[in-house]
C-alpha positions, 0 to 999 in steps of 0.5 A, a space after each residue: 500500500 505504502 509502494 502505490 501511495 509513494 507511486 501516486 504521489 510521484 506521478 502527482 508532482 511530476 505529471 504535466 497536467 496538460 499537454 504542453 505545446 511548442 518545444 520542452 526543454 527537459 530543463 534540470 527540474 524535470 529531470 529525476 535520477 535513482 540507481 538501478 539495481 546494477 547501481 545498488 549491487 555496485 555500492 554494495 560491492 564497493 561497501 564490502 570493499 571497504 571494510 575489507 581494506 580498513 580491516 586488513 588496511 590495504 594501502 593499495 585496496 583503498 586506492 582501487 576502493 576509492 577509485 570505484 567510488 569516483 567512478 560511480 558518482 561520475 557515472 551519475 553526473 553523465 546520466 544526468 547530462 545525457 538527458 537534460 537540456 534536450 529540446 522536445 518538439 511533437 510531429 505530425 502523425 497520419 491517420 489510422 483505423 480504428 484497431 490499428 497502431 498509431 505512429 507518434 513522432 517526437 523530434 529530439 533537438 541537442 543544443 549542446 556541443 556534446 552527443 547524447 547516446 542511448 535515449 529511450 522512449 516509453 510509455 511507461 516505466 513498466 514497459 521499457 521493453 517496448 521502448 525505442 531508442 536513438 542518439 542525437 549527435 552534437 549540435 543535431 535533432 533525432 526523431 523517435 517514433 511510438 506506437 500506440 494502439 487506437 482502439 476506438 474511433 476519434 481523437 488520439 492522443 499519446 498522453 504522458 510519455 517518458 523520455 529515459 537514458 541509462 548510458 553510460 554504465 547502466 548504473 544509474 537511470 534517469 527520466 523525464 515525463 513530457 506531454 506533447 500537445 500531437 494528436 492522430 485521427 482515427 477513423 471507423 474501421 471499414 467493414 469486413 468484405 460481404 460475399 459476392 452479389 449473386 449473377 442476374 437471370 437472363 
């Protein structure tokens, strides 16, 4: 109960509550960060470490203890600025029929001098195996394309997407939830083809 409660508030505080026209810039406030469960395995590993090193006072094993440790919290830093800064802007999206996917575009914009790698898009945390993924070069945009199923006829939107990235080392996963203002069409499904109209008599 304490889980789905801590999970609602969450997504109360970091759910647009509208969806947002224009560009997003996923600036830092948007941006949230925890390790993953690699992430934990590491600290855990380099904890064990460190008292092993302080109980046999290991000169060399502290150098080593001490070098993992900068290496976990940087690999933080760079998680964090693989996604931050980007620039989200909504594409346009055809039309379907009611019972098929709709295809969803969102173009990816880096202003900065540096490349973002390994950017995936999701509809939801739980379902990262369905995610797609691009890299946005320096100074360059991406476009990253969803499918969302249209069960009825009308207008579609895609709702709250995530934006996520684990690069560099997978220790840590960082996301951002944006709601763009894109919207697909979706006509009624045609009707099943009848049988053949009998030949007339003559």
């Amino acid at each position: 109960m304490f889980a789905t409660l801590k999970q609602h508030v969450a997504h109360w505080f970091a759910e647009p509550r509208a969806p947002e026209p224009g560009a997003v810039v996923l600036a830092q406030q948007r941006v949230y960060i925890l390790p993953t469960r690699y992430g934990l395995l590491f600290a855990g590993v380099l904890l064990m470490m460190l008292l092993g090193v302080i109980n046999y006072a290991l000169s060399l094993g502290f150098v080593l203890t001490f070098l993992l440790a900068a290496l976990l919290f940087n690999s933080m830093l760079f998680t964090f600025r693989n996604l931050a800064r980007l620039s989200v802007t909504g594409g346009r999206s055809e039309a379907v029929f009611a019972g098929a996917t709709a295809r969803f575009t969102l173009h990816l914009s880096n202003p900065s001098a540096r490349a973002r790698h390994a950017i995936g898009l999701t509809r939801s945390r739980k379902r990262q195996h369905e995610a797609c993924y691009c890299d946005v070069d320096a100074g360059a945009s991406a476009a990253l394309t969803i499918g969302i199923k249209a069960p009825r006829r009308g207008r579609l939107r895609p709702g709250r997407l995530t934006l996520f990235t684990r690069f560099p080392l997978g220790l840590y996963h960082a996301w951002s939830y944006v709601r763009p203002d894109i919207h697909c069409m979706v006509y009624p499904r045609p009707a099943a083809p009848g049988e053949a109209l009998p030949l007339a008599d003559r």
